[in-house]
NUKOLLO-420627 format. One record per residue (C-alpha): x, y, z. Coordinates in steps of 0.001 Angstrom, whole numbers, plus 500000, padded with zeros to 6 digits. Example, Ala and Ser with C-alpha at 12.3 -4.5 7.8 and 13.67 -1.06 7.14 Angstrom:
// NUKOLLO-420627
+--------+--------+--------+
|      u |      v |      w |
+--------+--------+--------+
| 512300 | 495500 | 507800 |
| 513670 | 498940 | 507140 |
+--------+--------+--------+
***
This chain:
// NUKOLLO-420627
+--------+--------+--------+
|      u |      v |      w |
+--------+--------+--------+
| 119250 | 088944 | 618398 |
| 122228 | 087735 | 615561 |
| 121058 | 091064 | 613341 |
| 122968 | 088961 | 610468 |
| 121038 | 085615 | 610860 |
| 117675 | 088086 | 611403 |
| 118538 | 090004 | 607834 |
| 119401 | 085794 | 606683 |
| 116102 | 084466 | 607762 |
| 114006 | 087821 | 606374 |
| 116120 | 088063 | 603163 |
| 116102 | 084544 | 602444 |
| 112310 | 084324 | 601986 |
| 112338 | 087981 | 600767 |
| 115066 | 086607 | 598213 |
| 112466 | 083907 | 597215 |
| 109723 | 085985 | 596666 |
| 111743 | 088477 | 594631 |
| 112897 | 085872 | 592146 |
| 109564 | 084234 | 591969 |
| 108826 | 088084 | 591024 |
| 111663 | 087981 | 588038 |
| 109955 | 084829 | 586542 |
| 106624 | 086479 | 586814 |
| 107577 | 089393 | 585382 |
| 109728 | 087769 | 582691 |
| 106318 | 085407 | 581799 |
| 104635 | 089107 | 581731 |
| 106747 | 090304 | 579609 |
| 106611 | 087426 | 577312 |
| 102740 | 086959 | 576844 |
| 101651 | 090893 | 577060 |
| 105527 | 092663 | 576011 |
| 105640 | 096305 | 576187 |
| 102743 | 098240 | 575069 |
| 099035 | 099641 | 575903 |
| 097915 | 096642 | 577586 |
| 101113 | 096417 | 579911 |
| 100786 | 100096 | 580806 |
| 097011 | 099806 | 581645 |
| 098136 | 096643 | 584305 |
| 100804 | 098427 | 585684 |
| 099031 | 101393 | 586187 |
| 096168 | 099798 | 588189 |
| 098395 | 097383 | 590309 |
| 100339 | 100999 | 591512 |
| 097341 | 102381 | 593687 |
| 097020 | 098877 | 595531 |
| 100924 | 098086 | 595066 |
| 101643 | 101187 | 596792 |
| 099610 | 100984 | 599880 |
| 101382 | 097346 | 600046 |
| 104741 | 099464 | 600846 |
| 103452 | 102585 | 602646 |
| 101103 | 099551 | 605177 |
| 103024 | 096185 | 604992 |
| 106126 | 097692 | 604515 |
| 106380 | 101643 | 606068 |
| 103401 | 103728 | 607832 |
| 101339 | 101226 | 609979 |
| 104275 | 099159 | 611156 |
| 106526 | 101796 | 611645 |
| 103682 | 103212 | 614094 |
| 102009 | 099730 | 615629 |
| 105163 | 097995 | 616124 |
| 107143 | 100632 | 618350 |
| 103471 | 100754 | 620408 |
| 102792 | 096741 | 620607 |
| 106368 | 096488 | 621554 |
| 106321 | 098198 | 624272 |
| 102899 | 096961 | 625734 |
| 104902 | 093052 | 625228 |
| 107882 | 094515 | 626588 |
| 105889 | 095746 | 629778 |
| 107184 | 094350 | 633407 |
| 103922 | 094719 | 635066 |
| 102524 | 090987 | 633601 |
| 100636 | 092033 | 631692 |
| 102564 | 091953 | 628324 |
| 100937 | 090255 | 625578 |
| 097500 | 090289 | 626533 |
| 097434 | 094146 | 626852 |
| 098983 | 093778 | 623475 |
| 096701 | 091997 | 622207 |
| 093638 | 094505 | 623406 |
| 095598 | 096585 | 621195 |
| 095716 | 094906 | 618130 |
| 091980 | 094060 | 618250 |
| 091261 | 097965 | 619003 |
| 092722 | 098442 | 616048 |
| 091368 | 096076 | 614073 |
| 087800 | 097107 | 614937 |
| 089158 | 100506 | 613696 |
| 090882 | 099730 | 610454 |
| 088460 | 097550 | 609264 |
| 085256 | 099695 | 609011 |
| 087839 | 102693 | 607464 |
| 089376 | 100234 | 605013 |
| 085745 | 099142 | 603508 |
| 084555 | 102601 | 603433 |
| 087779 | 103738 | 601430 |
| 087722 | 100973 | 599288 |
| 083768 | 101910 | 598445 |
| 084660 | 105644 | 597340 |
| 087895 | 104413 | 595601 |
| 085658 | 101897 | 593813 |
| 083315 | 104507 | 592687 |
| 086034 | 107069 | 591889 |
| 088269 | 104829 | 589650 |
| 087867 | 106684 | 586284 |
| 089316 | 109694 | 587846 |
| 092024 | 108393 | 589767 |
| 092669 | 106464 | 586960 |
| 092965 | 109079 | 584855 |
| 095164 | 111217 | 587469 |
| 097764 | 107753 | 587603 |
| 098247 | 107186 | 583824 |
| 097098 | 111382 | 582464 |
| 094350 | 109361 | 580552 |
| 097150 | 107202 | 578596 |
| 098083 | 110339 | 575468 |
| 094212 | 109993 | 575128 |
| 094177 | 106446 | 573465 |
| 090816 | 106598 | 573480 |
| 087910 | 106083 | 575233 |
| 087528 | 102625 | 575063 |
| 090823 | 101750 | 575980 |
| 090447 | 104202 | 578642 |
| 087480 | 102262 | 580249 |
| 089476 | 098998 | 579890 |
| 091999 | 100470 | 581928 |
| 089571 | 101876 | 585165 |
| 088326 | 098604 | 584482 |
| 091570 | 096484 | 585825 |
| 091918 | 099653 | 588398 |
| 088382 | 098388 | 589700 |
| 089643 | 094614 | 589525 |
| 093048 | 095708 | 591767 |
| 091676 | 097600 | 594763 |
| 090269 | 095281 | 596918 |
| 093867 | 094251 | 597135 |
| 094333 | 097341 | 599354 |
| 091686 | 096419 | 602013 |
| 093418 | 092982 | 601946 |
| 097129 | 093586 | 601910 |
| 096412 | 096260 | 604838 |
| 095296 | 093881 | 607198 |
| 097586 | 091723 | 606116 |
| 100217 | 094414 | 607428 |
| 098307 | 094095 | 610889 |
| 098899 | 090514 | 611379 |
| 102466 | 090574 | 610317 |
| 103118 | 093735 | 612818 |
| 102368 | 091260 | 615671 |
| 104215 | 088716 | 613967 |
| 107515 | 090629 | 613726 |
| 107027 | 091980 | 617285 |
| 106972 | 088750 | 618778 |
| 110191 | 088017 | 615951 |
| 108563 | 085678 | 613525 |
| 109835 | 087502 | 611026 |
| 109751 | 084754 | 608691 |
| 106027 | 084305 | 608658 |
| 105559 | 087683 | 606995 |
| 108238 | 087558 | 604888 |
| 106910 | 084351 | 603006 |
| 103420 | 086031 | 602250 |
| 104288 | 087874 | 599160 |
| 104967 | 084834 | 597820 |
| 101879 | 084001 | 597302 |
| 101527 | 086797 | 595611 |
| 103872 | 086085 | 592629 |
| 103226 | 082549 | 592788 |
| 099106 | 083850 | 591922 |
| 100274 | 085943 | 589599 |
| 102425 | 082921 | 587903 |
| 099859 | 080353 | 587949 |
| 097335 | 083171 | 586067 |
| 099663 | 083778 | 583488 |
| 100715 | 079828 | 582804 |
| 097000 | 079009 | 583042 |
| 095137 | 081639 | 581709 |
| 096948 | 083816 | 579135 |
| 095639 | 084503 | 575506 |
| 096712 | 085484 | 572238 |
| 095203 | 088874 | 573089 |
| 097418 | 090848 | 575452 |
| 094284 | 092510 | 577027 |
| 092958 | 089665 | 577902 |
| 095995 | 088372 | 579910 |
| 096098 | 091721 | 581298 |
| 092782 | 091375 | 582798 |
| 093300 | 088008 | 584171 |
| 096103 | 089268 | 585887 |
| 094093 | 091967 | 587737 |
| 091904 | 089376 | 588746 |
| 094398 | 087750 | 590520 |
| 096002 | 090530 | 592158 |
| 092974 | 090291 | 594870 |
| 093164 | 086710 | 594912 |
| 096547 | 086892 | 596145 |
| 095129 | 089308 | 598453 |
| 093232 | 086907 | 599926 |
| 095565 | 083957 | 600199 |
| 098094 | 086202 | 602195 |
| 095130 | 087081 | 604731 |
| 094449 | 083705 | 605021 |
| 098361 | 082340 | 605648 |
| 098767 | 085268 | 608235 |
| 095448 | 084674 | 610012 |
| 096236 | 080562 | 610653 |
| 099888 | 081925 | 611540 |
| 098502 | 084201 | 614477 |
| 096132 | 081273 | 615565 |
| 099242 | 079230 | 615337 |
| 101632 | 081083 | 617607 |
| 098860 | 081471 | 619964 |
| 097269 | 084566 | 618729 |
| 093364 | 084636 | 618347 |
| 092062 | 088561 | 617395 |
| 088428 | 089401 | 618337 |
| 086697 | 091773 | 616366 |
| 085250 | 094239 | 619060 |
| 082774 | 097532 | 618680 |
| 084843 | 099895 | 616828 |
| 086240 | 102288 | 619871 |
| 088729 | 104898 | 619999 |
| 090727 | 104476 | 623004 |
| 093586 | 106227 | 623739 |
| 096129 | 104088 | 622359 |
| 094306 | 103887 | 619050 |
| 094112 | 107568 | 619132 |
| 097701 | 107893 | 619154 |
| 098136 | 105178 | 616377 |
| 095827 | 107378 | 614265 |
| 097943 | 110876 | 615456 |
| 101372 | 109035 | 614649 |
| 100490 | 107085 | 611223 |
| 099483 | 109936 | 608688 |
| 103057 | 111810 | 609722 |
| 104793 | 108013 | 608690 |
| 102543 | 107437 | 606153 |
| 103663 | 110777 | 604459 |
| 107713 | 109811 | 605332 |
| 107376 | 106782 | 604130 |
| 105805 | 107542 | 600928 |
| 108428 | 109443 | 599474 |
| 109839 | 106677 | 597376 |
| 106176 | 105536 | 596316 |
| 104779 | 108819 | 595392 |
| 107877 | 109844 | 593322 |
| 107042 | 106246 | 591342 |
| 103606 | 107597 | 591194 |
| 104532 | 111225 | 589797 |
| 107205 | 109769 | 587259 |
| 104828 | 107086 | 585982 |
| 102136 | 109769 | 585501 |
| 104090 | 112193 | 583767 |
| 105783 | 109142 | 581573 |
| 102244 | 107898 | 580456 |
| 101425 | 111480 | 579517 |
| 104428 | 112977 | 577965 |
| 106371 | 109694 | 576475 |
| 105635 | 107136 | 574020 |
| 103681 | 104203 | 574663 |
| 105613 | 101672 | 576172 |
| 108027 | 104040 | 578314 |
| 105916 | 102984 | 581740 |
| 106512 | 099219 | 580712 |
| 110471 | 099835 | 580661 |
| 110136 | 102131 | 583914 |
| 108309 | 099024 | 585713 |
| 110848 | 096437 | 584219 |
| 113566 | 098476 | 585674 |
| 112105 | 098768 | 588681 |
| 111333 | 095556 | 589093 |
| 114963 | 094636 | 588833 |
| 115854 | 097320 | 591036 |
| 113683 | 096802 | 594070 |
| 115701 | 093129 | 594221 |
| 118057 | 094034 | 596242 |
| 116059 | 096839 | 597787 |
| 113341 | 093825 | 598793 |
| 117036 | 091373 | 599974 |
| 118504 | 094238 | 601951 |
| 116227 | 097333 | 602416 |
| 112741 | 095859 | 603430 |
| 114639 | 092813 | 605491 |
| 116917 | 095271 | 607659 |
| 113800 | 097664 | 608051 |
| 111881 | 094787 | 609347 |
| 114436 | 093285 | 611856 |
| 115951 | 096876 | 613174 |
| 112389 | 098362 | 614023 |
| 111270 | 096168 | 616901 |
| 114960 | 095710 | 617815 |
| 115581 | 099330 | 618804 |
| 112726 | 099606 | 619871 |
| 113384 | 096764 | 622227 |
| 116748 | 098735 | 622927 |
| 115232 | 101915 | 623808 |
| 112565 | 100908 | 625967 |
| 114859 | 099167 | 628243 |
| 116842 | 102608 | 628144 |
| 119900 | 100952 | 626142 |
| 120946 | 104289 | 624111 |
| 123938 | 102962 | 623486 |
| 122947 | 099881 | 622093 |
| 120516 | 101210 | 619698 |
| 123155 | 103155 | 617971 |
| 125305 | 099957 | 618360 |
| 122369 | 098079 | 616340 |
| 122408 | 101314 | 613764 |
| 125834 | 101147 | 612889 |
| 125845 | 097507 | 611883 |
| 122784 | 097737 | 610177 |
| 124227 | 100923 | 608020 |
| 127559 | 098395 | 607466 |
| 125201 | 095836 | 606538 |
| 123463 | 097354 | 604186 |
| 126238 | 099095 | 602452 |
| 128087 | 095802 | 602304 |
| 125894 | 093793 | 600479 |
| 124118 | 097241 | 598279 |
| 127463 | 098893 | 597092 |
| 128194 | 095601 | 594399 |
| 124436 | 095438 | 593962 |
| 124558 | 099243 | 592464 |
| 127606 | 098501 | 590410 |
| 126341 | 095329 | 588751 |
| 123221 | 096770 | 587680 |
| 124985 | 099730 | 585915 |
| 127388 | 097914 | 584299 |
| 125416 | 094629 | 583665 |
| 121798 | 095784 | 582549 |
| 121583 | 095070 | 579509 |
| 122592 | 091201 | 579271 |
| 120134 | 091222 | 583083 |
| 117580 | 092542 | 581420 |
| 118190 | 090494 | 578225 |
| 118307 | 087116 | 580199 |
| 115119 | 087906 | 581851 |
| 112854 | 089758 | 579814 |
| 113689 | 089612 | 575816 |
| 111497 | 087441 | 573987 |
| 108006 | 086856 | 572214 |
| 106873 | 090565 | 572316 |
| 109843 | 092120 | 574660 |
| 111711 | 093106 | 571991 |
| 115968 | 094027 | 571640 |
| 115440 | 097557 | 571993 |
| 113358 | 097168 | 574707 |
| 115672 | 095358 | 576392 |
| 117908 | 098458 | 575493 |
| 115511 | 101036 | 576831 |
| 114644 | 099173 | 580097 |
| 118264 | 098376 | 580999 |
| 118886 | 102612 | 580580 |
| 116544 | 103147 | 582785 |
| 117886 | 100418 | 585722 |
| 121275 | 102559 | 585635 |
| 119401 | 105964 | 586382 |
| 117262 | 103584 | 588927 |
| 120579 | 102013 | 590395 |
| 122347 | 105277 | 590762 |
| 120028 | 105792 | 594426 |
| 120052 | 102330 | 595417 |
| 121953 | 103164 | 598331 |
| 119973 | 105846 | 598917 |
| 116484 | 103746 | 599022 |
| 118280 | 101081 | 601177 |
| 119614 | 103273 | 603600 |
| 115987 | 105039 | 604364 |
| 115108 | 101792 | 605427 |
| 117945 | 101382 | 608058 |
| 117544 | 105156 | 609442 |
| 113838 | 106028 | 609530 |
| 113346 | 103039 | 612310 |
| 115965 | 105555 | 614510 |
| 113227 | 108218 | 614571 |
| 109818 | 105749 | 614154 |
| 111612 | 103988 | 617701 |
| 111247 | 106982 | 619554 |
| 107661 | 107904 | 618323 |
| 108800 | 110570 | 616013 |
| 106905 | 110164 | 612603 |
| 106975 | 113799 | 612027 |
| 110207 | 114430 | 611226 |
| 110124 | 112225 | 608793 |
| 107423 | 113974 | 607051 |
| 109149 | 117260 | 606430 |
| 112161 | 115411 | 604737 |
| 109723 | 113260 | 602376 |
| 108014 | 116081 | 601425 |
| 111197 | 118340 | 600379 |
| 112535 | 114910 | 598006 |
| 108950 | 114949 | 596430 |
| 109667 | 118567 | 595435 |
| 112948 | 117658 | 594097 |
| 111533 | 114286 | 592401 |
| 108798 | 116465 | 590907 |
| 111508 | 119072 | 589587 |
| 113792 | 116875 | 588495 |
| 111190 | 115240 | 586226 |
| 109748 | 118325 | 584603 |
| 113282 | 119293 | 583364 |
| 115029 | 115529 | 582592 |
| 111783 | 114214 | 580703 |
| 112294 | 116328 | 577618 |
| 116009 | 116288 | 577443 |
| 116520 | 111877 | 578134 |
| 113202 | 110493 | 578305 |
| 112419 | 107642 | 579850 |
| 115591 | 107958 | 581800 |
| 114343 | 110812 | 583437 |
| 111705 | 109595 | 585657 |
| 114235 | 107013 | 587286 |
| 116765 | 109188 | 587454 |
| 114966 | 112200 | 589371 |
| 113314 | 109374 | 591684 |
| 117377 | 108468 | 592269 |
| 118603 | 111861 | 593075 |
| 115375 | 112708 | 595107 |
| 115748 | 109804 | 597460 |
| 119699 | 111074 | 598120 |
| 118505 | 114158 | 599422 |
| 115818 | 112498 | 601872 |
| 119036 | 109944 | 602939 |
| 121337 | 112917 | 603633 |
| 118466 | 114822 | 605139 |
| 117594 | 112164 | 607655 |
| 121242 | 111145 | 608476 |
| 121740 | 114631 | 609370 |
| 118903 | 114445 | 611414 |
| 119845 | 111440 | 613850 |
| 122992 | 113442 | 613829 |
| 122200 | 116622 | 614978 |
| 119864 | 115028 | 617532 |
| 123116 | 112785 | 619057 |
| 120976 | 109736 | 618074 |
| 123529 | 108336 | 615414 |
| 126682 | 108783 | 615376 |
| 129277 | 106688 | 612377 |
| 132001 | 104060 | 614601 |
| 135367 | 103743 | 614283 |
| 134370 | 100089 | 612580 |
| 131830 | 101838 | 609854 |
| 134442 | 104049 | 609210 |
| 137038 | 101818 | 608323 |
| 134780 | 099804 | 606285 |
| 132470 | 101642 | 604037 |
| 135436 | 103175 | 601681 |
| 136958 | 099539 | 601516 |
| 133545 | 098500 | 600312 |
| 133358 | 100657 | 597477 |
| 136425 | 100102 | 596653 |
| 135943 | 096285 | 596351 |
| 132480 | 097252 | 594218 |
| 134962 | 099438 | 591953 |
| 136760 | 096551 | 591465 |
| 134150 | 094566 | 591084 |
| 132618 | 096399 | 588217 |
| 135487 | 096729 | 586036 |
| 136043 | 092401 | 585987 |
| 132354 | 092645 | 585052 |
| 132557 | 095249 | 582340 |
| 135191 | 093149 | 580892 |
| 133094 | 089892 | 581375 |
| 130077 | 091380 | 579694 |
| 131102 | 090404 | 576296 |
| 131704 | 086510 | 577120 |
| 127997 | 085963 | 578400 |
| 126094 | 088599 | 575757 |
| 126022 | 085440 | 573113 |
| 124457 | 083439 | 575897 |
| 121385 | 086113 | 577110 |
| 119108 | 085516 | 574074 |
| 119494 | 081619 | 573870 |
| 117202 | 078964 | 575222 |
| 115899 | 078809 | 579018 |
| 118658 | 076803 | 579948 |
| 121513 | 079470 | 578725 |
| 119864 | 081847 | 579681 |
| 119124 | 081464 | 583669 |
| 122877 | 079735 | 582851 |
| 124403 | 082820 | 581840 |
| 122781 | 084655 | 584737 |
| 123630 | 082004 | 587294 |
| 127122 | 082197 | 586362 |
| 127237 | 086115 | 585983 |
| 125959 | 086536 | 589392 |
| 127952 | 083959 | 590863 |
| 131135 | 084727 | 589106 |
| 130635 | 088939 | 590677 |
| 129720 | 087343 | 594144 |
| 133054 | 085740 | 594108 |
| 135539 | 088797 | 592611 |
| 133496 | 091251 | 595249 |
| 133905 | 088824 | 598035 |
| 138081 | 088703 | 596945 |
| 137914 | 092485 | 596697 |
| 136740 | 092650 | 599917 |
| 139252 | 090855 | 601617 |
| 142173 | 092390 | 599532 |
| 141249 | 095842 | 600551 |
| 140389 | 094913 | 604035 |
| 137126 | 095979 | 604275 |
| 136686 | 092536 | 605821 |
| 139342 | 089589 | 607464 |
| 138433 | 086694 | 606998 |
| 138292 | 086418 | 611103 |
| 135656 | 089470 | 611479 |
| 133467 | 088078 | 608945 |
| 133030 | 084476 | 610928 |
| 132403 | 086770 | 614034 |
| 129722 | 088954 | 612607 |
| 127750 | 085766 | 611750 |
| 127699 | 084541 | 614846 |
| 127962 | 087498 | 617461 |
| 124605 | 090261 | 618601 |
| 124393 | 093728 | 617428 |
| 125696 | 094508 | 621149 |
| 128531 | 092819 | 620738 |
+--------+--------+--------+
***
C-alpha cells in the first residue's frame, strides 16, 4: 500500500467532511451566536460526539481491526468467512449492550447533564431542563454512530477506507440542511432542531455503511448473543483502548465542565469554535494516518515483517509532521482573520471572534501532539497491547485536570485549551518513549534529516503570514464572496511559501517528493 495515496484517498473525503463542518458551524454561529442556547447544544452533542471518537475513531477499531485482520490475513482458507463469524459475534454482543446503555443514559440525563455543563452557573431551572432536554434528543446518536464504527472496522480491514471516511458527511450535511431549513428567530429553537438531527444523521450513516458491506460482498447476521472466545478478548482488550484513547476526549470533557461552571456564559461557545477549527487538520492528518497505519502494521506484523512496520512508522511520523508543522503555525499566527472569515456575523460578534481565535493558539500549541497519538498508539494497538496505553492517558488527564484548576483563574478561557495542549505533549512523549524503550520504534536517518527542515520551513512560513495578515483583515468581515476569497487566497498563498520553504531548506528535493507519491511504505 502507497501510505501517501492511502492518507490522499482518507484525507480527501475527511477534508470534505471537515469543511462541510466549517460551513455548518459558521451557519451555527450565525443563527444561534455565542450564548446559553449554543452552550446547552454543545454540551449535549459532547456525550454522543465523544463516543463518535473513542468507537469510530479510537477504542473499538483499535481492538477489532488488529483481530479481523488477522482472521482475513489467515493462510488456512478460511480468511474472510472466519472473519466474518467474528464480526456478527460481535454484533450480537454490542447491540443488546448498546440499547441497554442508551436506556439508563436516557433515564439519567439530568445528572449527567448536570456533571457535563456544572448545571450552566445555575441559569435556572428551566433552562436547565431545556438543556437535559437536547441531551435526551443526542444520545441515540451513540447507539448509532457505534455500530456505525463496526461496519467501517471491516471496511478499513478489507482497505475501503474511503467508504468510512465519507460517512460523517452526512453528518454535517444533516446538520446543514436543519439549520437552512429549520432555524428561527429564537436561538433555542434552532438549538433544538439541531439535536434532532444529530440522530438523524445517526441513522443515515448506518444506513450508507450497511448497503456498503452488502455491496462489497458483506452480509452480517444477527446471531444469539454468545461470548466466544474471540469476543471475550475484544471485551478484555477494548476498555484498556477505550481509556488510551480517551485522553484527548475526556480532557475536552473536564475543560468544558469546569468552563461552563467557572467562566462567563459564552466561554464553551469560543472553546467549541476553536476546536472546531483545530480538529481540521487533526480530522486531514491525524484520524486519516490512524486509519490507514492500523490495519497496515498490523498486516506487517502478522506476516512477521518487524522491520517493515517500523519502516511504515517512520513515514507516517514524517508524514504527519510534514503537513501538521505549517498547520500549527498558521493557526497561531492567522486566527483571528480564520476565525473572522468563518464565524463573525449576525450574533458572532468582533470580540468573539477575538476570544475564540485566543483560544485556537492555546489549542494549536499541541497540534502536533494530538496528531502524533494517532500515528504511535496503532504501534502498541498492532501488537494487542491496549494497556499500555492506558497508564499514559491516565497520567495526561491528571496533568489536563491540573493544568486547568490553576490556568482558569489567571487567562480564562485560554486555559482549558491550553492545559488540554500541554496534557496531550506529555501522553506523545510518554508513548514515544514507550515504542522506544521496547525497540519497537526507532527515528531513521531520513526522519532525522527532515523534521528540523520542516519546522524550519513552518518558521518561515509564519513570519510571510504575520506580515500578510494586515492585507486580507479588510477582506474577513465583507460579503460571502470576500470572505471564503480572502480565505481561499490566505490558505493558498501559505501552501505555496511553505511548499518554497521546504525545498529551500531541503527538507524535501523536488526528486524525493515525486518518489514518495508513488513508492510503498517498504520502499
Amino acid at each position: 500500500m502507497n501510505l501517501t495515496r492511502a492518507l490522499g484517498s482518507v484525507g480527501g473525503l475527511t477534508l470534505a467532511s471537515r469543511v462541510l463542518g466549517l460551513v455548518r458551524d459558521s451557519l451555527f454561529a450565525r443563527f444561534v451566536g455565542a450564548g446559553f442556547a449554543s452552550d446547552a447544544f454543545l454540551i449535549a452533542f459532547r456525550l454522543p460526539n465523544m463516543f463518535r471518537a473513542l468507537f469510530a475513531e479510537g477504542a473499538f477499531s483499535a481492538v477489532f481491526v488488529p483481530m479481523f485482520n488477522h482472521k482475513v490475513a489467515a493462510k488456512d482458507g478460511r480468511g474472510l468467512p472466519d472473519g466474518i463469524r467474528f464480526a456478527e459475534d460481535a454484533l450480537s454482543v454490542l447491540l443488546p449492550v448498546l440499547i441497554v446503555l442508551l436506556a439508563i443514559l436516557e433515564v439519567a440525563a439530568w445528572p449527567l447533564t448536570w456533571a457535563l455543563s456544572g448545571g450552566f452557573n445555575d441559569r435556572g431551572e428551566a433552562d436547565f431542563a431545556f438543556a437535559v432536554m437536547l441531551s435526551r434528543f443526542t444520545l441515540p446518536y451513540l447507539l448509532l454512530i457505534s455500530l456505525v464504527s463496526l461496519l467501517g472496522g471491516i471496511l478499513n480491514s478489507l482497505n475501503k477506507f474511503w467508504v468510512n471516511a465519507a460517512a460523517p458527511i452526512l453528518l454535517n450535511a444533516t446538520l446543514i440542511a436543519a439549520l437552512l431549513l429549520f432555524h428561527d428567530a429564537n436561538p433555542l429553537l434552532t438549538a433544538r432542531n439541531q439535536a434532532i438531527a444529530v440522530t438523524v444523521s445517526g441513522a443515515l450513516q448506518l444506513a450508507w455503511l450497511w448497503w456498503a458491506c452488502r455491496r462489497a460482498g458483506i452480509s452480517l447476521k444477527l446471531r444469539r448473543p454468545q461470548i466466544s472466545p474471540d469476543v471475550k478478548k475484544l471485551l478484555k482488550l477494548i476498555w484498556p483502548a477505550a481509556a488510551g484513547s480517551s485522553a484527548v476526549q475526556i480532557n475536552l470533557v473536564v475543560s468544558t465542565a469546569l468552563a461552563a461552571t467557572l467562566l462567563p456564559a459564552g466561554s464553551v461557545s469560543y472553546i467549541y469554535f476553536a476546536d472546531r477549527l483545530n480538529q481540521l487538520p487533526l480530522g486531514l492528518i491525524g484520524i486519516g494516518l490512524g486509519t490507514v497505519l492500523l490495519p497496515t502494521i498490523s498486516r506487517q506484523l502478522g506476516g512477521g515483517d518487524e522491520a517493515g512496520a517500523m519502516a511504515t512508522q517512520n513515514r507516517g511520523l514524517e508524514l504527519a509532521l510534514l503537513l501538521t508543522l505549517p498547520a500549527t503555525v498558521a493557526l497561531i499566527v492567522c486566527g483571528v482573520p480564520i476565525v473572522a472569515a468563518l464565524f463573525q456575523g449576525g450574533r458572532f460578534t468582533a470580540s468573539d471572534s477575538l476570544f475564540t481565535a485566543q483560544a485556537l493558539a492555546a489549542f494549536s500549541i499541541g497540534l502536533p501532539s494530538y496528531i502524533l497519538v494517532k500515528v504511535l498508539t496503532p504501534g502498541f494497538y498492532a501488537r494487542s497491547d491496549t494497556r499500555t496505553p492506558v497508564r499514559f492517558a491516565t497520567i495526561s488527564m491528571l496533568v489536563n485536570l491540573i493544568g486547568n484548576l490553576l490556568l482558569i483563574p489567571t487567562i480564562g478561557h485560554i486555559g482549558p485549551p491550553l492545559a488540554t495542549a500541554l496534557a496531550s505533549t506529555v501522553n506523545v512523549v510518554l508513548l514515544y518513549a514507550g515504542l522506544r524503550k521496547r525497540g519497537h520504534f526507532a527515528p531513521d536517518a531520513q526522519l532525522k534529516r527532515r523534521i528540523p527542515r520542516a519546522a524550519l520551513a513552518a518558521l518561515l512560513m509564519g513570519a510571510a503570514m504575520w506580515f500578510g495578515n494586515a492585507l486580507f483583515q479588510p477582506y474577513v468581515t465583507g460579503t460571502a464572496v470576500e470572505r471564503w476569497g480572502a480565505m481561499l487566497l490566505l490558505v493558498t498563498s501559505g501552501g505555496l511559501i511553505y511548499a518554497l520553504a521546504v525545498l529551500l531548506t531541503g527538507a524535501f528535493r523536488p526528486a524525493e517528493v515525486r518518489q514518495l507519491l508513488r513508492r510503498s511504505p517498504k520502499a
